[in-house]
PQR file of N, CA, C, O and H, with PARSE charges and radii, in Angstrom:
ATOM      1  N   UNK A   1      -3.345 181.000 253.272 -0.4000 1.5000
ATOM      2  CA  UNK A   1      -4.777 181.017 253.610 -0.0000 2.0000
ATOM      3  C   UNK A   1      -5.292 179.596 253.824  0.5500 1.7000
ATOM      4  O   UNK A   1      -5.965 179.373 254.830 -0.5500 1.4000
ATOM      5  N   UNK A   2      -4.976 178.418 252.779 -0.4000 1.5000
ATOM      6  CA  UNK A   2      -5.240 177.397 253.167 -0.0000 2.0000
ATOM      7  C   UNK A   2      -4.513 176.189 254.582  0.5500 1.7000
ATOM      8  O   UNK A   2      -4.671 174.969 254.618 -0.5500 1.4000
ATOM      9  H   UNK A   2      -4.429 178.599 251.962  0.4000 1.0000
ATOM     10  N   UNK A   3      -3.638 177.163 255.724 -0.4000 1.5000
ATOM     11  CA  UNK A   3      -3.117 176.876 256.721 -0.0000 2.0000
ATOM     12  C   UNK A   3      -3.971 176.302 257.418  0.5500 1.7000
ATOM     13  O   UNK A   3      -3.567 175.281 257.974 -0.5500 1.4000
ATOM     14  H   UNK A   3      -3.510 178.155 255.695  0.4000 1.0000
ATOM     15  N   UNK A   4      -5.297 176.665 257.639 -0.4000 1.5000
ATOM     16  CA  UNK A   4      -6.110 176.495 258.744 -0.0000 2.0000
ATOM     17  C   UNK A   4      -6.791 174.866 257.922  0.5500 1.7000
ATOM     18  O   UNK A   4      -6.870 173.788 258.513 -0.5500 1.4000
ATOM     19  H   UNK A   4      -5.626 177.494 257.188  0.4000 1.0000
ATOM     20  N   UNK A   5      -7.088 175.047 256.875 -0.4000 1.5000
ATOM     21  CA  UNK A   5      -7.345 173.989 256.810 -0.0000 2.0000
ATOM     22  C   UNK A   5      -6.931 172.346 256.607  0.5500 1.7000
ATOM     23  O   UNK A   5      -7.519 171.265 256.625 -0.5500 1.4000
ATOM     24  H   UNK A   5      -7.024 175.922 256.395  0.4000 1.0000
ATOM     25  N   UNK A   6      -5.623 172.821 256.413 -0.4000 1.5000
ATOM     26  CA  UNK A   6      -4.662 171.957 256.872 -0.0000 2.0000
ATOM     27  C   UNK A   6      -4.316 171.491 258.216  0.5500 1.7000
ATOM     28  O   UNK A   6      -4.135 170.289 258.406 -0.5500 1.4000
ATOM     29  H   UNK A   6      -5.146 173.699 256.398  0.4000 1.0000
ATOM     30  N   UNK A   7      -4.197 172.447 259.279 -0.4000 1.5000
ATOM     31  CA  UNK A   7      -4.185 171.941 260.230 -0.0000 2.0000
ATOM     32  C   UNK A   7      -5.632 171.253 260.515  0.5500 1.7000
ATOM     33  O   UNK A   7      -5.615 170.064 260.837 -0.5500 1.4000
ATOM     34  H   UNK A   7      -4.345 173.424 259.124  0.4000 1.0000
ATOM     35  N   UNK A   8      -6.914 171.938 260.415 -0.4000 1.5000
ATOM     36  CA  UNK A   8      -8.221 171.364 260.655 -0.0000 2.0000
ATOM     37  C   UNK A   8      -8.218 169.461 260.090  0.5500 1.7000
ATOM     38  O   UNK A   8      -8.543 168.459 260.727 -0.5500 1.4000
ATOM     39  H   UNK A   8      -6.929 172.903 260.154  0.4000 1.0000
ATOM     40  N   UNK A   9      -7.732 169.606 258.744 -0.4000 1.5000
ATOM     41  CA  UNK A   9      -7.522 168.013 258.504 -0.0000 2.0000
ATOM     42  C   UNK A   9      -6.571 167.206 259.273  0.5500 1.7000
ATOM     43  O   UNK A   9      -6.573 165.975 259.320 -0.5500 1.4000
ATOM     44  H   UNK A   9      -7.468 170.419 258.227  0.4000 1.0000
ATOM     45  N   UNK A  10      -5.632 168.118 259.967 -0.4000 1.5000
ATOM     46  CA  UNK A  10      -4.377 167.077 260.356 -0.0000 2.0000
ATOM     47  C   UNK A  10      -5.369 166.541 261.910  0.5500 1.7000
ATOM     48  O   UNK A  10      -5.441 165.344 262.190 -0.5500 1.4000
ATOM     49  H   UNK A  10      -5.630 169.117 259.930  0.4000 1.0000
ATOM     50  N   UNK A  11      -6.031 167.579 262.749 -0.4000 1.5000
ATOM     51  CA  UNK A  11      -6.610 167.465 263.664 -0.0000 2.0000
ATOM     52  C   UNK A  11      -8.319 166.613 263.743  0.5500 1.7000
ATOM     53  O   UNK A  11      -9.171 166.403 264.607 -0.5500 1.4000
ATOM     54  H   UNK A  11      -5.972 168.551 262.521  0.4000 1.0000
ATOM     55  N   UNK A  12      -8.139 166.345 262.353 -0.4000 1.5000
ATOM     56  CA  UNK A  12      -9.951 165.668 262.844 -0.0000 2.0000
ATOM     57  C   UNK A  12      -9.939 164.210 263.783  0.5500 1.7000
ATOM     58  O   UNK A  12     -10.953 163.524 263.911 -0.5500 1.4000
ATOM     59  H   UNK A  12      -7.447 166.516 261.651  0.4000 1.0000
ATOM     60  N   UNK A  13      -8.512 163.838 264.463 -0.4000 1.5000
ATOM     61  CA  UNK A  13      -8.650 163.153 265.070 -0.0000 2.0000
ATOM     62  C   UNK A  13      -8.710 163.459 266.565  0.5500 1.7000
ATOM     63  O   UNK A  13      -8.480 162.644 267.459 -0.5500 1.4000
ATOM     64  H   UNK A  13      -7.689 164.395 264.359  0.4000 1.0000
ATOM     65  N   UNK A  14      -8.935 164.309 266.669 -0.4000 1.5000
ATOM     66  CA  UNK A  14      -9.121 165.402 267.851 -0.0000 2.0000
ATOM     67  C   UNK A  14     -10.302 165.714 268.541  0.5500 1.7000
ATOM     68  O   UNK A  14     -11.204 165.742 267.703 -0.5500 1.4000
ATOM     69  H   UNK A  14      -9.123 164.971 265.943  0.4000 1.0000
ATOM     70  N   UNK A  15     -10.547 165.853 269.172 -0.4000 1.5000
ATOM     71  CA  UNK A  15     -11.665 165.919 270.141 -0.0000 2.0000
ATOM     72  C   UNK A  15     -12.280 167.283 269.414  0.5500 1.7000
ATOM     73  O   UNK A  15     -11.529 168.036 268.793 -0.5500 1.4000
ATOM     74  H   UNK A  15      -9.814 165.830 269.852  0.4000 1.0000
ATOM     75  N   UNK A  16     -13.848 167.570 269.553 -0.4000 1.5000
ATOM     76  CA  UNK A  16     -14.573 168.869 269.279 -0.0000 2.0000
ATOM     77  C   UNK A  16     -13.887 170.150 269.621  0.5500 1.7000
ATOM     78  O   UNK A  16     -13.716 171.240 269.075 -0.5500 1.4000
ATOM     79  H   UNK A  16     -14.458 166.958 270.057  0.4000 1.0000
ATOM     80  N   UNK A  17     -13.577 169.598 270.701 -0.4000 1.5000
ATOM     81  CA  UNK A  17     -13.431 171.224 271.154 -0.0000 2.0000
ATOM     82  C   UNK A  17     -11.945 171.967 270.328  0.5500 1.7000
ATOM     83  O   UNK A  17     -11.660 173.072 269.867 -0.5500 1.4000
ATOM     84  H   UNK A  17     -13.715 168.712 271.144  0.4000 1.0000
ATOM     85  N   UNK A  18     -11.218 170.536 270.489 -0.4000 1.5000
ATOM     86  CA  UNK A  18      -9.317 171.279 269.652 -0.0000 2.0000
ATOM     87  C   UNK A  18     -10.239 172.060 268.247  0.5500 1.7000
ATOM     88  O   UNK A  18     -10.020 173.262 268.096 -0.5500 1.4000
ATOM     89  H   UNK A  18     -11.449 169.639 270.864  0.4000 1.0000
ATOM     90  N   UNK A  19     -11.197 171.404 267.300 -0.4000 1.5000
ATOM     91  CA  UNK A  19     -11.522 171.754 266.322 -0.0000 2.0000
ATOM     92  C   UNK A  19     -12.182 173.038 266.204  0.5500 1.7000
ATOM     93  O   UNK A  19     -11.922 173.866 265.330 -0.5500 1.4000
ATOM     94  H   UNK A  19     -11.374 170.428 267.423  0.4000 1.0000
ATOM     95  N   UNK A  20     -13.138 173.185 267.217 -0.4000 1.5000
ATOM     96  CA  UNK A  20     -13.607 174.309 267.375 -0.0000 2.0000
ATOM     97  C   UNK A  20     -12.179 175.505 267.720  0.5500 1.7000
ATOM     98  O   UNK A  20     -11.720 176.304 266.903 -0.5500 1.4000
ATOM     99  H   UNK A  20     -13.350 172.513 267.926  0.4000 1.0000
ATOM    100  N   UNK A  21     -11.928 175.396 268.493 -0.4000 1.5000
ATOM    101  CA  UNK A  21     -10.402 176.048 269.235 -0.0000 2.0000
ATOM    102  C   UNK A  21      -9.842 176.584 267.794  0.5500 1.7000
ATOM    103  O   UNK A  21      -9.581 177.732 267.436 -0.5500 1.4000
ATOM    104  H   UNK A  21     -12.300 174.747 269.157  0.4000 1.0000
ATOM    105  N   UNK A  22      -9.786 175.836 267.376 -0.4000 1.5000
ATOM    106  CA  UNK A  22      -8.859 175.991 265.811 -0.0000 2.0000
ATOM    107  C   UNK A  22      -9.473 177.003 264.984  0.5500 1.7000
ATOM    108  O   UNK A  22      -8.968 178.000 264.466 -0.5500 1.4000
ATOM    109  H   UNK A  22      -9.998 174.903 267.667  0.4000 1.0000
ATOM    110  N   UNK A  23     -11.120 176.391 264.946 -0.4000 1.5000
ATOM    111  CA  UNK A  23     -11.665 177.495 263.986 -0.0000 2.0000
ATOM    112  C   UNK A  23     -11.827 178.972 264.428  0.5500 1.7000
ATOM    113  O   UNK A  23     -11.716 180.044 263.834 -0.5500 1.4000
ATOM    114  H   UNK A  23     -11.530 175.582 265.367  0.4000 1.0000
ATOM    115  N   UNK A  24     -12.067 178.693 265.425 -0.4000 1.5000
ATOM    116  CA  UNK A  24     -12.267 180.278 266.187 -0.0000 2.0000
ATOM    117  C   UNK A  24     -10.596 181.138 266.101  0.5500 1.7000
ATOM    118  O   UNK A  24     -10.338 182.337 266.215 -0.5500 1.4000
ATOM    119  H   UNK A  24     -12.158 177.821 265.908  0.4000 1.0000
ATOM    120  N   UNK A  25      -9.751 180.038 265.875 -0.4000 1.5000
ATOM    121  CA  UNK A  25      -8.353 180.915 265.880 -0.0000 2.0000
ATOM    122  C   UNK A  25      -8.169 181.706 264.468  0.5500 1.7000
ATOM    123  O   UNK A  25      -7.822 182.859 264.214 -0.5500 1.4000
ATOM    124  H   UNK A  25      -9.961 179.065 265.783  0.4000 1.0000
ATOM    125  N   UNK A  26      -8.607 180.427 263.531 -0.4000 1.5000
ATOM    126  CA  UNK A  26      -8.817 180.999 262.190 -0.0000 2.0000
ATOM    127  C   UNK A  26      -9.437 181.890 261.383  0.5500 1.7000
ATOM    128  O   UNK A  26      -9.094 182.195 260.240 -0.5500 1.4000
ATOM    129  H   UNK A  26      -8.888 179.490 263.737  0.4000 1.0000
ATOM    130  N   UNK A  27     -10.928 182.556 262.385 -0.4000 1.5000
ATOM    131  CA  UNK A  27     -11.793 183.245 262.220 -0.0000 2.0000
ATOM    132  C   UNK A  27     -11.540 184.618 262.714  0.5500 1.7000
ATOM    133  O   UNK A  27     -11.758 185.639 262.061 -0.5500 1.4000
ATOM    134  H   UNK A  27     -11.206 182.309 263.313  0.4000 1.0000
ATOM    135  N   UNK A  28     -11.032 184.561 263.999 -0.4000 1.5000
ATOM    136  CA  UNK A  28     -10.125 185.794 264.496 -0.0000 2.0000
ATOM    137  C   UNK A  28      -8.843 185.883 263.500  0.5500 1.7000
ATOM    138  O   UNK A  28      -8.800 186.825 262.710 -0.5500 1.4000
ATOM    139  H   UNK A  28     -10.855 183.732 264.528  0.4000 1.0000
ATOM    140  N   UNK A  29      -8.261 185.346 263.513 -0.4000 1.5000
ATOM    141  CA  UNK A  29      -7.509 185.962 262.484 -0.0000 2.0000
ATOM    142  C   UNK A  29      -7.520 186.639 260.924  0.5500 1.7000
ATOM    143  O   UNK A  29      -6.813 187.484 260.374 -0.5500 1.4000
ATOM    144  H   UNK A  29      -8.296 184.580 264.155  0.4000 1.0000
ATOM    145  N   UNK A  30      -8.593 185.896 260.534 -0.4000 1.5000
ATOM    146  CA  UNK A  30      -9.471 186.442 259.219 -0.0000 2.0000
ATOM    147  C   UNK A  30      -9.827 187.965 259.653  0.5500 1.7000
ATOM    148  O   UNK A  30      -9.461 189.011 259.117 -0.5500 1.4000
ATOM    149  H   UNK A  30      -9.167 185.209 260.981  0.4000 1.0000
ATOM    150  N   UNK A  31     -10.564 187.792 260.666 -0.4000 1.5000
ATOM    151  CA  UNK A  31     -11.564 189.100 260.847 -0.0000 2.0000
ATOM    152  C   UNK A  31     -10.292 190.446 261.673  0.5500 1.7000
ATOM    153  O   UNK A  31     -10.649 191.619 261.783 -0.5500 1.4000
ATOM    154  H   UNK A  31     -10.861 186.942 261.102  0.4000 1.0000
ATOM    155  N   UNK A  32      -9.094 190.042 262.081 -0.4000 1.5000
ATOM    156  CA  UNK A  32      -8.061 190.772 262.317 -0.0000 2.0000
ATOM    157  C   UNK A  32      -7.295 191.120 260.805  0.5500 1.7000
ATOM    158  O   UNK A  32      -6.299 191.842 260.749 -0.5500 1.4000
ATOM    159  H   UNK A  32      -8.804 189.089 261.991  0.4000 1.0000
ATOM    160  N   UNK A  33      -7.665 190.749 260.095 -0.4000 1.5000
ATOM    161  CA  UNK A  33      -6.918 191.082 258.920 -0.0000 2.0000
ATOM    162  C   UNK A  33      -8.390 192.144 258.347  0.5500 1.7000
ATOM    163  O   UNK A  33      -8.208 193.331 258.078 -0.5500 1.4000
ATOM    164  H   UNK A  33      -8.474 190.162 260.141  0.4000 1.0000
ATOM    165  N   UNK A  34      -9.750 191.506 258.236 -0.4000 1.5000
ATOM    166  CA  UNK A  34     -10.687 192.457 257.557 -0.0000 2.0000
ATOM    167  C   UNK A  34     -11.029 193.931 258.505  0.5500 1.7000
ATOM    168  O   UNK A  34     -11.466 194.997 258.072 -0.5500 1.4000
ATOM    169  H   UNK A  34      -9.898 190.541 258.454  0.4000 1.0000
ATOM    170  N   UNK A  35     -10.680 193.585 259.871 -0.4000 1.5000
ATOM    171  CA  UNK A  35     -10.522 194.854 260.467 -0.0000 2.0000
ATOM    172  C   UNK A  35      -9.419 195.842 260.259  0.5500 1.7000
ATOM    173  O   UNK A  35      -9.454 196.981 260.725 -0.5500 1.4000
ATOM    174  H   UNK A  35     -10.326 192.719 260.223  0.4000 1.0000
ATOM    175  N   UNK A  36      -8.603 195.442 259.663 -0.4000 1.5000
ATOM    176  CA  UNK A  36      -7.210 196.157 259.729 -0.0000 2.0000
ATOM    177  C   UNK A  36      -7.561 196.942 258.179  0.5500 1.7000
ATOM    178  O   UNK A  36      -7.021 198.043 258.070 -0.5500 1.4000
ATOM    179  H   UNK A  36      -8.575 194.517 259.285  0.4000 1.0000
ATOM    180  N   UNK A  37      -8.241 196.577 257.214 -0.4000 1.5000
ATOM    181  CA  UNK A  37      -8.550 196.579 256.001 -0.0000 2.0000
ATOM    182  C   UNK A  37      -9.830 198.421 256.430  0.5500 1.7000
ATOM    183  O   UNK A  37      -9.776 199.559 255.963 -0.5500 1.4000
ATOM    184  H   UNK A  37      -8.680 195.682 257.302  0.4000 1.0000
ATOM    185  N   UNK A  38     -10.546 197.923 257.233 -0.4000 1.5000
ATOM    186  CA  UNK A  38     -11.706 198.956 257.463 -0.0000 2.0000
ATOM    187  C   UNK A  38     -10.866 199.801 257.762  0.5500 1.7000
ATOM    188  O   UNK A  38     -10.586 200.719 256.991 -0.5500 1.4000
ATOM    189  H   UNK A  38     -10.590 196.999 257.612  0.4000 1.0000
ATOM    190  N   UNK A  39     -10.244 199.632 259.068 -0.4000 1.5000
ATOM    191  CA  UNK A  39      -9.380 200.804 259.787 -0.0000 2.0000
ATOM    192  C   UNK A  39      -8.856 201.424 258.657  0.5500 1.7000
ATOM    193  O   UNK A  39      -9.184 202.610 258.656 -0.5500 1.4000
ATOM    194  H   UNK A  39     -10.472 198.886 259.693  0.4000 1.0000
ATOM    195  N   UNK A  40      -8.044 201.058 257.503 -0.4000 1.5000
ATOM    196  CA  UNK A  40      -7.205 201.394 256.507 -0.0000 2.0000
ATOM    197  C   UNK A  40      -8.490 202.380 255.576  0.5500 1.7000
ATOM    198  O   UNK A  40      -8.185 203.549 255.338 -0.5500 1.4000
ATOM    199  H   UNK A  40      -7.777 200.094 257.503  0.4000 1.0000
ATOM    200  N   UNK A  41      -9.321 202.073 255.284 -0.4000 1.5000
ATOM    201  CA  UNK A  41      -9.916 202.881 254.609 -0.0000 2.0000
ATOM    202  C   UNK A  41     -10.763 203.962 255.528  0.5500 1.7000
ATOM    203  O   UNK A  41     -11.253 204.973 255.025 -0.5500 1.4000
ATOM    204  H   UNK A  41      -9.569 201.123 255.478  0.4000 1.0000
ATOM    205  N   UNK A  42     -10.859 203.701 256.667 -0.4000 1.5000
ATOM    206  CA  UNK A  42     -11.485 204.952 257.580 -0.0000 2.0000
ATOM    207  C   UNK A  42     -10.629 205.975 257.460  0.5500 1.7000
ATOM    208  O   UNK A  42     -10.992 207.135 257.266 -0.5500 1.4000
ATOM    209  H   UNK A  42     -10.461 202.880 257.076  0.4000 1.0000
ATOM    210  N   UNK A  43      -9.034 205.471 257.607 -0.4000 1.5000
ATOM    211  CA  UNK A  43      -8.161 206.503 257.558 -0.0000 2.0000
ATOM    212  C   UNK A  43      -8.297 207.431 255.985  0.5500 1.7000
ATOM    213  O   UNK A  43      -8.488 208.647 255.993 -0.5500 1.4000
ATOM    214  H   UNK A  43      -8.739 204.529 257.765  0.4000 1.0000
ATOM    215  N   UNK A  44      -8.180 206.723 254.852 -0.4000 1.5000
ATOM    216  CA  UNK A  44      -8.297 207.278 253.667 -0.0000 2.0000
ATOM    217  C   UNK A  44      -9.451 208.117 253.948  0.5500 1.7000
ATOM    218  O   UNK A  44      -9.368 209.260 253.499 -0.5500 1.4000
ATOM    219  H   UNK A  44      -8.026 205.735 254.844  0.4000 1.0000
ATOM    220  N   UNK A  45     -10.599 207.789 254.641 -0.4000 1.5000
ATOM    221  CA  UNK A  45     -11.935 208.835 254.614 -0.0000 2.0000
ATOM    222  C   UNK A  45     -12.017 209.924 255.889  0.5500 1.7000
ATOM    223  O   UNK A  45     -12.979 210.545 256.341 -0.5500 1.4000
ATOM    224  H   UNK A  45     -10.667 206.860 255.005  0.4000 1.0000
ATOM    225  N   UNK A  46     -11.178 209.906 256.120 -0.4000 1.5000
ATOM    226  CA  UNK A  46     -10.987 210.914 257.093 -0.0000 2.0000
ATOM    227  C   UNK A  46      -9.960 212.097 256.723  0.5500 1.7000
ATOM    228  O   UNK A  46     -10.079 213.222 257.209 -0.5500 1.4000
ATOM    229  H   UNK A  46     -10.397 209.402 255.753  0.4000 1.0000
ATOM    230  N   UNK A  47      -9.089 211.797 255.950 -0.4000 1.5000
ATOM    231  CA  UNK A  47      -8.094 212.440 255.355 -0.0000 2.0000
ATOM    232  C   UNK A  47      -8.898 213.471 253.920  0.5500 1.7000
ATOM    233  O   UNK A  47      -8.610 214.596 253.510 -0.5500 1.4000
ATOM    234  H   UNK A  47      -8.992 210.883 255.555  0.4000 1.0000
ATOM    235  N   UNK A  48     -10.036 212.423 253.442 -0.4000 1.5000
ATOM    236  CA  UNK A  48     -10.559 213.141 252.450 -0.0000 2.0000
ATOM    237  C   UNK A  48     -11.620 214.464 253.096  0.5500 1.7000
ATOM    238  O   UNK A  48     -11.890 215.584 252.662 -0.5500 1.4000
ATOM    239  H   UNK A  48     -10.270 211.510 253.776  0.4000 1.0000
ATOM    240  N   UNK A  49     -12.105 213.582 254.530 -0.4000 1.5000
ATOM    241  CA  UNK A  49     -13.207 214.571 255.470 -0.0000 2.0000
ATOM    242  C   UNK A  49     -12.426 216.017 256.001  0.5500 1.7000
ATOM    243  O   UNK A  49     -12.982 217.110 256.105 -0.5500 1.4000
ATOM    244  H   UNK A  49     -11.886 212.672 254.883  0.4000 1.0000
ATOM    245  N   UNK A  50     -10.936 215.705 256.316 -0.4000 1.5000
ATOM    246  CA  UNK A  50     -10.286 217.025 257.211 -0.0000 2.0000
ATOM    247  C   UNK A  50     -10.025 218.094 255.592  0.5500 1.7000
ATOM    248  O   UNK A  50     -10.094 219.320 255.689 -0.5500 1.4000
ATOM    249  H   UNK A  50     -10.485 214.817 256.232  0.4000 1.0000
ATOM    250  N   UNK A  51      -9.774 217.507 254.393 -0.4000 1.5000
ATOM    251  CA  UNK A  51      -9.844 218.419 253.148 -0.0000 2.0000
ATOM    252  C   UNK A  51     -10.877 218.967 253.372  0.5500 1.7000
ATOM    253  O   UNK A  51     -10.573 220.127 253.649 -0.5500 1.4000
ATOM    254  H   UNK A  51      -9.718 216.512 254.315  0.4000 1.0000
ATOM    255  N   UNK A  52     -12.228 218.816 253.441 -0.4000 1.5000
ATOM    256  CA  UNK A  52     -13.398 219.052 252.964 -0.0000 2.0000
ATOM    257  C   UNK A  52     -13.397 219.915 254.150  0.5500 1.7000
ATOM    258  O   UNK A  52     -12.647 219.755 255.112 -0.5500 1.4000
ATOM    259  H   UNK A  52     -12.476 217.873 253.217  0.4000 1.0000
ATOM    260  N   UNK A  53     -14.484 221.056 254.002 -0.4000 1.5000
ATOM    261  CA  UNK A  53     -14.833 222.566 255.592 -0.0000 2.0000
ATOM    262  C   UNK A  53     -16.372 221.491 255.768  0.5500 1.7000
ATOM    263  O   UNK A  53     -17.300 221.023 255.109 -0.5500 1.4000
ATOM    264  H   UNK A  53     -15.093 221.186 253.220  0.4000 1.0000
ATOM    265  N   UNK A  54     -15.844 221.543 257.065 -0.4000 1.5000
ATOM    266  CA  UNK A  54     -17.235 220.747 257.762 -0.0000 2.0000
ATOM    267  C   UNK A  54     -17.749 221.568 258.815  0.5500 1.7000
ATOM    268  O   UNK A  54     -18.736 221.206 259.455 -0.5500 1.4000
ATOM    269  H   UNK A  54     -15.090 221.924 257.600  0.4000 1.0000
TER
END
């Protein structure tokens, strides 16, 4: 987890944009992991919804 910010320090000699570039890689990847997390429990609530007579 602390990858990104390692590279972010190795790069602060880098122009804005590599930095930005970086964070946005790091942020998508965060939010690809907290999406994968939702998906995972939609499934658990859907499994509990097809039990249930709707």
């Amino acid at each position: 987890k602390n990858e990104c910010k390692e590279e972010a320090n190795e790069k602060k000699e880098s122009s804005d944009m590599d930095i930005r570039c970086l964070a946005i890689q790091c942020y998508v990847h965060q939010l690809s992991i907290y999406s994968m997390l939702v998906v995972t429990m939609m499934i658990k609530l859907n499994k509990y919804n097809i039990k249930s007579p709707s």
